[in-house]
Biopython code that builds the backbone (N, CA, C, O; Angstrom):
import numpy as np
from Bio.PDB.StructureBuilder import StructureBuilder

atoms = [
    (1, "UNK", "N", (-3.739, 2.270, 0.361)),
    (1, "UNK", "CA", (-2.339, 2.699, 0.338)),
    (1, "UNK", "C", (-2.258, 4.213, 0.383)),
    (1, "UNK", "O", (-3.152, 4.753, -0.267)),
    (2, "UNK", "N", (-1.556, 4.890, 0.884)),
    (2, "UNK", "CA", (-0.877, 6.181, 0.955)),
    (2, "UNK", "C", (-0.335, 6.523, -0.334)),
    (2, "UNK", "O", (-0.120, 5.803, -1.309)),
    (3, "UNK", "N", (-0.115, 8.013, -0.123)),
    (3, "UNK", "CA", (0.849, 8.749, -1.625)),
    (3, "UNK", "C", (1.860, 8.297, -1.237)),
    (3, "UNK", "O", (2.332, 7.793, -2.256)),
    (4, "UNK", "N", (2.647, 8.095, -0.321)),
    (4, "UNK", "CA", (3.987, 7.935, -0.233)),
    (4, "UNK", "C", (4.356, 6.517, -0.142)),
    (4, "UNK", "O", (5.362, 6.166, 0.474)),
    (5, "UNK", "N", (3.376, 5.482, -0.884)),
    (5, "UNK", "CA", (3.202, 4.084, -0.927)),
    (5, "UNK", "C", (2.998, 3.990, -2.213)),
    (5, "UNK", "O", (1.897, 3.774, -2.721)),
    (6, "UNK", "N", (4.382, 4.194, -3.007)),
    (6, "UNK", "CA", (4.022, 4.541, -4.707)),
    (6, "UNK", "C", (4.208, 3.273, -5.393)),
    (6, "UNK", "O", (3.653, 3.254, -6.492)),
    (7, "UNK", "N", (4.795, 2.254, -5.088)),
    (7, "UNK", "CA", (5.079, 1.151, -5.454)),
    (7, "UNK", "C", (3.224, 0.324, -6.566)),
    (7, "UNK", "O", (2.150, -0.080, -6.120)),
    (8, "UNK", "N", (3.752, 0.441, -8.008)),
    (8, "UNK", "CA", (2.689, -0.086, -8.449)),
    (8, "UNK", "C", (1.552, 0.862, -8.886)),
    (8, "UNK", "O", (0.583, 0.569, -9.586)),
    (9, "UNK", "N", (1.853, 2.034, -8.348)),
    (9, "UNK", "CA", (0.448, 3.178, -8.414)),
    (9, "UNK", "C", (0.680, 3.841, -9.458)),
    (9, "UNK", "O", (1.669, 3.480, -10.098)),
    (10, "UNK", "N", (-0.035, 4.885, -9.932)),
    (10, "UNK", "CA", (-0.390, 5.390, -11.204)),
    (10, "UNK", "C", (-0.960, 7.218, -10.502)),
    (10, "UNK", "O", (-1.931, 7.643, -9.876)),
    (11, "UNK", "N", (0.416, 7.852, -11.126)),
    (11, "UNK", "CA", (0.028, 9.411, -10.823)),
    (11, "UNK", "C", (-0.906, 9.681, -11.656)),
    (11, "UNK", "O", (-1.222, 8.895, -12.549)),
    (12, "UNK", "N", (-1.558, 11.005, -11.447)),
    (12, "UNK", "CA", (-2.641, 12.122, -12.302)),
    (12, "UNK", "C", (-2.544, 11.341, -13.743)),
    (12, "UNK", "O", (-3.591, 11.086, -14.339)),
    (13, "UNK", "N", (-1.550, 11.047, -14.175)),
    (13, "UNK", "CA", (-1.340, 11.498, -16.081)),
    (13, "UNK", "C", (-1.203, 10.065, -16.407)),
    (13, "UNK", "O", (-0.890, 9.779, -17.563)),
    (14, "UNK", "N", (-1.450, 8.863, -15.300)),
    (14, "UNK", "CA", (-1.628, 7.314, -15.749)),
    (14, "UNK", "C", (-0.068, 6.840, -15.619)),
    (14, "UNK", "O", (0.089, 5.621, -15.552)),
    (15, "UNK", "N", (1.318, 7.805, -15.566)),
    (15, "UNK", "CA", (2.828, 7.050, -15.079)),
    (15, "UNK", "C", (2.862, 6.395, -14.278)),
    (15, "UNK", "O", (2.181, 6.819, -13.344)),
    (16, "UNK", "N", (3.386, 5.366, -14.061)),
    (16, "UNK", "CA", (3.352, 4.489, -12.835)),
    (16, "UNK", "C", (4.537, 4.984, -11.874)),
    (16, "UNK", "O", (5.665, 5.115, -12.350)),
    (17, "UNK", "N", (4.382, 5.152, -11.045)),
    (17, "UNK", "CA", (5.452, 5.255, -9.835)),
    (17, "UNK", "C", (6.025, 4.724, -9.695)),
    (17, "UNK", "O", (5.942, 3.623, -10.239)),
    (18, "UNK", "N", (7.367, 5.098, -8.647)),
    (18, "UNK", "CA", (8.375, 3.896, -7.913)),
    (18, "UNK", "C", (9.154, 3.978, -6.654)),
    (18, "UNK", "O", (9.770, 5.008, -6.379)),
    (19, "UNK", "N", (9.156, 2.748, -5.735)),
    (19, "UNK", "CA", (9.652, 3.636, -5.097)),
    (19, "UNK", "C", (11.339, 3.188, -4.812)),
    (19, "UNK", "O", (11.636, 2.211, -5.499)),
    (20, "UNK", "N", (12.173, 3.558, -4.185)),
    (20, "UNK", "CA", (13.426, 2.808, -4.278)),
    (20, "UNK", "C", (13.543, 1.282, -4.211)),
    (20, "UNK", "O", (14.303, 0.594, -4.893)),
    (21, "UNK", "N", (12.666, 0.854, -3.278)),
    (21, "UNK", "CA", (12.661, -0.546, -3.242)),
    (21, "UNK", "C", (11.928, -1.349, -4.576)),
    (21, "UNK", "O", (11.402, -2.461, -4.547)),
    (22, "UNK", "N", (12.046, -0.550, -5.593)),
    (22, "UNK", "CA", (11.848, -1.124, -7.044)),
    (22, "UNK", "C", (12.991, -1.319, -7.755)),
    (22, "UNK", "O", (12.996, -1.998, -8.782)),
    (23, "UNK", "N", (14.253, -0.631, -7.174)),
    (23, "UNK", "CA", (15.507, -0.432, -7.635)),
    (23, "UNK", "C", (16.653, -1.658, -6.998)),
    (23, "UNK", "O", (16.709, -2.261, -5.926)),
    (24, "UNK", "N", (17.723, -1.670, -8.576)),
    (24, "UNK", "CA", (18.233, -3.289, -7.371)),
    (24, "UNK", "C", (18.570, -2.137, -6.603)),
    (24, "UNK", "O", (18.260, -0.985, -6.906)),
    (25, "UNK", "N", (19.451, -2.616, -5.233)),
    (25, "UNK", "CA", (20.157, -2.230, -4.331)),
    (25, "UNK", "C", (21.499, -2.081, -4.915)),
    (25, "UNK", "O", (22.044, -1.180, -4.278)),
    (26, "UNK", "N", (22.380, -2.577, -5.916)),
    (26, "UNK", "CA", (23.622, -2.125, -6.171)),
    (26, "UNK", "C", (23.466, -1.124, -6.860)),
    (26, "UNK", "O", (24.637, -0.760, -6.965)),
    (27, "UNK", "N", (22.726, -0.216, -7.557)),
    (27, "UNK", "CA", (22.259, 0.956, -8.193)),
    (27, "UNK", "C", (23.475, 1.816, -7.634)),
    (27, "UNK", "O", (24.496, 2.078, -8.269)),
    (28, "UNK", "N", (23.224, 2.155, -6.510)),
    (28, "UNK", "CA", (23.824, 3.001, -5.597)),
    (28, "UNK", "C", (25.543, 2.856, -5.584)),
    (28, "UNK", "O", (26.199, 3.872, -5.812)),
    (29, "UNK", "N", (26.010, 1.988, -5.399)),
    (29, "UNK", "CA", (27.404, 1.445, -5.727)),
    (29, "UNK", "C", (27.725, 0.316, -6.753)),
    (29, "UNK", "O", (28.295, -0.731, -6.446)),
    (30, "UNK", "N", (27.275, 0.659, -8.069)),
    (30, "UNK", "CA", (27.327, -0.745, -8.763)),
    (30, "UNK", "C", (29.015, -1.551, -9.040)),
    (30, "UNK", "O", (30.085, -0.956, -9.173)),
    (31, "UNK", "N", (28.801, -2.882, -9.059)),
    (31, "UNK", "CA", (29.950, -3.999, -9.548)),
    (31, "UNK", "C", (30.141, -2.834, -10.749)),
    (31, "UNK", "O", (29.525, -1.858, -11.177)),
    (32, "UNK", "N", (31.215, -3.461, -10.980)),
    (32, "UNK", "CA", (32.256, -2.892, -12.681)),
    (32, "UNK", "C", (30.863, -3.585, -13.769)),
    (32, "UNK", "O", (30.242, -3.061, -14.694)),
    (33, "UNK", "N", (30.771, -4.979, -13.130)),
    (33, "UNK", "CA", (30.032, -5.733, -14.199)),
    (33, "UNK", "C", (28.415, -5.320, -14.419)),
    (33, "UNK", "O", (27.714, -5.833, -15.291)),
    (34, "UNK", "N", (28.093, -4.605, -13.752)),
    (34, "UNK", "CA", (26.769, -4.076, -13.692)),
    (34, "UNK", "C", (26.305, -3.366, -14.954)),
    (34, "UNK", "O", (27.201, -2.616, -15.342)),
    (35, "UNK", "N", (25.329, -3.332, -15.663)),
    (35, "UNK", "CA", (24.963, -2.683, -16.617)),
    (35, "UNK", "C", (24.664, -1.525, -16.439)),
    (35, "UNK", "O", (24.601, -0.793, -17.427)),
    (36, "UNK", "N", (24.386, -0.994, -15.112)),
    (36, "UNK", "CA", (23.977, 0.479, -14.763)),
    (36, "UNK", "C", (25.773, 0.936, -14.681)),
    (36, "UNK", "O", (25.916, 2.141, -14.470)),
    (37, "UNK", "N", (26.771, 0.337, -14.784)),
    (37, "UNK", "CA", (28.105, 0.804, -14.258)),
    (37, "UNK", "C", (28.846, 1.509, -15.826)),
    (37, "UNK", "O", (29.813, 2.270, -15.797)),
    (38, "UNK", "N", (28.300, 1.154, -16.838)),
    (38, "UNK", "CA", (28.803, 1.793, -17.944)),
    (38, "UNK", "C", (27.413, 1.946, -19.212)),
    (38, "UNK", "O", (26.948, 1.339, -20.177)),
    (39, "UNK", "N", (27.238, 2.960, -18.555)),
    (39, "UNK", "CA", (25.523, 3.309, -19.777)),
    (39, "UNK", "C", (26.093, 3.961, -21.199)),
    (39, "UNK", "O", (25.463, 4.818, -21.819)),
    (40, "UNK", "N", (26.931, 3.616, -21.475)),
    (40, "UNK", "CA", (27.614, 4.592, -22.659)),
    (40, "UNK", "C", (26.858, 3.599, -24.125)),
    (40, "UNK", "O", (26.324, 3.755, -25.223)),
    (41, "UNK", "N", (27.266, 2.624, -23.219)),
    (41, "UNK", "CA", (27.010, 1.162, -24.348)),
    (41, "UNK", "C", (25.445, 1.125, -24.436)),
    (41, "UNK", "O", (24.859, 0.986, -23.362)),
    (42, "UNK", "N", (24.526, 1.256, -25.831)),
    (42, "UNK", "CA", (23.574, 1.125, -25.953)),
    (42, "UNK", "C", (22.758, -0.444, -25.311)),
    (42, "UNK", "O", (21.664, -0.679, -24.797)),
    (43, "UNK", "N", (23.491, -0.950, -25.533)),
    (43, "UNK", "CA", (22.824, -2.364, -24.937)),
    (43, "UNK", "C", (22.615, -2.051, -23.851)),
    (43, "UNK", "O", (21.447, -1.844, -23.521)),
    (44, "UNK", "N", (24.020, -1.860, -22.600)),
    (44, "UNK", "CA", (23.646, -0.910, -21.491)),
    (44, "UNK", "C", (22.760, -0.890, -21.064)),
    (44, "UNK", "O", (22.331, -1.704, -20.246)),
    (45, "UNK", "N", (22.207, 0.072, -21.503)),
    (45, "UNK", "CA", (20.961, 0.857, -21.257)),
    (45, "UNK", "C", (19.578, 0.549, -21.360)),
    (45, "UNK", "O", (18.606, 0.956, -20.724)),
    (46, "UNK", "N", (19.737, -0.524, -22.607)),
    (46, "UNK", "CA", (17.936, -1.126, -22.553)),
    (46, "UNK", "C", (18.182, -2.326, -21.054)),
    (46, "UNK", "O", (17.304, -2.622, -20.245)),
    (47, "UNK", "N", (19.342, -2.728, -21.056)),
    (47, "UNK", "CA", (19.413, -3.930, -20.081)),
    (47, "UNK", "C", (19.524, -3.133, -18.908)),
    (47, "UNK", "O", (19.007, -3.770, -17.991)),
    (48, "UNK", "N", (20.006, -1.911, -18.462)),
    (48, "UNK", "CA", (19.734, -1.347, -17.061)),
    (48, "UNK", "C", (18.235, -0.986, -16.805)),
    (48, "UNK", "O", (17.646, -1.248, -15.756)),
    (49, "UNK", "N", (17.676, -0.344, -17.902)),
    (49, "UNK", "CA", (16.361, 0.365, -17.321)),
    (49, "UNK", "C", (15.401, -1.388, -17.091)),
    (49, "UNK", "O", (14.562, -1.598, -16.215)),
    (50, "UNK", "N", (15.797, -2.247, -17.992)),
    (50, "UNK", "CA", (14.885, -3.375, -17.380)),
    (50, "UNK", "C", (15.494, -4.220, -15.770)),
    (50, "UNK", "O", (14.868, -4.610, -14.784)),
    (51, "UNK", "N", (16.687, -4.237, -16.048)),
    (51, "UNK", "CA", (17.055, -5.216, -14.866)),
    (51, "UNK", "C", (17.422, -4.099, -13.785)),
    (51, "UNK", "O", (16.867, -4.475, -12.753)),
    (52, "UNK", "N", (18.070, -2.945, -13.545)),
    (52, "UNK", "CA", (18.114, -2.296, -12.498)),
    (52, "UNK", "C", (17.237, -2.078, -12.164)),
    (52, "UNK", "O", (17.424, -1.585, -11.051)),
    (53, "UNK", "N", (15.848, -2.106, -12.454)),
    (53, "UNK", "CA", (14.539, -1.534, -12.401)),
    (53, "UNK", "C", (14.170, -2.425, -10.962)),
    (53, "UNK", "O", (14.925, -2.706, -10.032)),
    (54, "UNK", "N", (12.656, -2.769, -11.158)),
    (54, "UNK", "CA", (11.980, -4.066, -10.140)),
    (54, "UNK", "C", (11.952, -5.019, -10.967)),
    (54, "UNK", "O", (10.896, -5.643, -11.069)),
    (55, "UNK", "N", (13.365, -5.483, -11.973)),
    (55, "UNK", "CA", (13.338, -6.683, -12.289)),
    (55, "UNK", "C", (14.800, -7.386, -11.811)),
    (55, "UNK", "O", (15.142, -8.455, -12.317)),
    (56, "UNK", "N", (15.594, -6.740, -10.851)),
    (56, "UNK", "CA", (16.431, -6.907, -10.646)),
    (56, "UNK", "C", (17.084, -8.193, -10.003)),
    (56, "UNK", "O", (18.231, -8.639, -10.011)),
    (57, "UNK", "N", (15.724, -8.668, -9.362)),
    (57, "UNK", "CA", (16.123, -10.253, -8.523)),
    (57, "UNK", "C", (15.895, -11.227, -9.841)),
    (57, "UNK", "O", (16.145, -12.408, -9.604)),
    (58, "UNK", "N", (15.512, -10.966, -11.034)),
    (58, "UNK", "CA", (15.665, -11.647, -12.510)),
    (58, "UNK", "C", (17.478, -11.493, -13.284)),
    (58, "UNK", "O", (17.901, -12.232, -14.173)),
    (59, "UNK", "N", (18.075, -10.619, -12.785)),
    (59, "UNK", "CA", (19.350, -10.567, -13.126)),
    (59, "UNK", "C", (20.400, -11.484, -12.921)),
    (59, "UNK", "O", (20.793, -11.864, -11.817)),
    (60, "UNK", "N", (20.831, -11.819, -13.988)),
    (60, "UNK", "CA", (22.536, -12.802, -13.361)),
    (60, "UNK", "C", (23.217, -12.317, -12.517)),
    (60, "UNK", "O", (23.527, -12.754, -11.409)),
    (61, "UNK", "N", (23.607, -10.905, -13.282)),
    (61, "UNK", "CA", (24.540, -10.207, -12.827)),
    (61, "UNK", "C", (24.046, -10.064, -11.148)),
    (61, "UNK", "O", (24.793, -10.428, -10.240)),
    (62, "UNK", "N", (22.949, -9.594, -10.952)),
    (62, "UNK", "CA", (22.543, -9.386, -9.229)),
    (62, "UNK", "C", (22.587, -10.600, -8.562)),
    (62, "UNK", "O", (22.747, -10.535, -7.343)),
    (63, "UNK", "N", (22.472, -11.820, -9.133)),
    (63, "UNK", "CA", (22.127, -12.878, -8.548)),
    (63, "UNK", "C", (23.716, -13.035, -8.393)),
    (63, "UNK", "O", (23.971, -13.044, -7.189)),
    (64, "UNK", "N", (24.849, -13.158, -9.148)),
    (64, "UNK", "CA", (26.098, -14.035, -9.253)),
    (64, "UNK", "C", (27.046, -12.849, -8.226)),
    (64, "UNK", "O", (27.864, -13.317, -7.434)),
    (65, "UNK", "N", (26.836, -11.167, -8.333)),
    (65, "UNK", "CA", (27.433, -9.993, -6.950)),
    (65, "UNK", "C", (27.222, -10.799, -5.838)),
    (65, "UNK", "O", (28.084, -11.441, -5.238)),
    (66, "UNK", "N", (25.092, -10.682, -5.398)),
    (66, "UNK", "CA", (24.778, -10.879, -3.985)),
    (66, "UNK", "C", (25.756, -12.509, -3.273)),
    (66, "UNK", "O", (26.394, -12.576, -2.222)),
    (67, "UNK", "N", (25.531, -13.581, -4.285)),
    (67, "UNK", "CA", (26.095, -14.780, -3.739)),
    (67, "UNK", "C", (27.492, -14.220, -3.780)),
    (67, "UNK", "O", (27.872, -14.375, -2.619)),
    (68, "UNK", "N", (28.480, -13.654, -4.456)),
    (68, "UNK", "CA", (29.819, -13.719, -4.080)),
    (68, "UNK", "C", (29.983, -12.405, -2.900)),
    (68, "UNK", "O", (31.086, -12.321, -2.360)),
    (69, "UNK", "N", (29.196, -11.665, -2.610)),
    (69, "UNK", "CA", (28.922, -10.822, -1.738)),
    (69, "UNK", "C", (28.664, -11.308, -0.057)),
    (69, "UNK", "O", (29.058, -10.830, 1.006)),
    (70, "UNK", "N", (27.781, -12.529, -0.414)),
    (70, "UNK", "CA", (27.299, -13.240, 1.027)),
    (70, "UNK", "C", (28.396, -14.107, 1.382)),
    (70, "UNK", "O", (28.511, -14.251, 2.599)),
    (71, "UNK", "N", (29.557, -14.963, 0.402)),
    (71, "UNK", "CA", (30.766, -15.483, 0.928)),
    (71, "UNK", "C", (31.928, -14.911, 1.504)),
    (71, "UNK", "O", (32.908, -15.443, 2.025)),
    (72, "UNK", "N", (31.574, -13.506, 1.275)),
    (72, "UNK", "CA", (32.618, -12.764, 2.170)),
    (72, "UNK", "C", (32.566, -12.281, 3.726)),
    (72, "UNK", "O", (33.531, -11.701, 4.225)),
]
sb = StructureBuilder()
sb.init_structure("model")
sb.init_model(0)
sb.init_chain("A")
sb.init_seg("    ")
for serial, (resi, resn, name, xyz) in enumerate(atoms, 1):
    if name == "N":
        sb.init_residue(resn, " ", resi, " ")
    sb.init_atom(name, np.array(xyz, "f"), 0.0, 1.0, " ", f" {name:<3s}", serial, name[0])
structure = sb.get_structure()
């Protein structure tokens, strides 16, 4: 793999990398209902950094957007 093939890899100091495609895709424009859409709320926030992360196809919330997303 390449440097610019960060997905999974581990810089100098042992951090693991990422690359956008670790991120859901609504990141960028999130639903109201999205946990990345109001980080004020401590819960929020442990539930964005896990599910906005590359755990995002594990989310309700991503799963219940994309299907009402694909009926339109």
């Amino acid at each position: 793999m390449g440097h610019d093939e960060t997905t999974d890899q581990k810089d100098g100091k042992g951090q693991r990398n990422f690359s956008l495609e670790d991120l859901c895709p609504f990141t960028e424009d999130p639903h109201e209902a999205c946990y990345c859409y109001d980080m004020t709320k401590r819960q929020n926030i442990s539930l964005a950094m896990y599910y906005c992360g590359k755990n995002f196809k594990e989310c309700k919330l991503y799963k219940k957007i994309l299907k009402e997303r694909n009926r339109i």
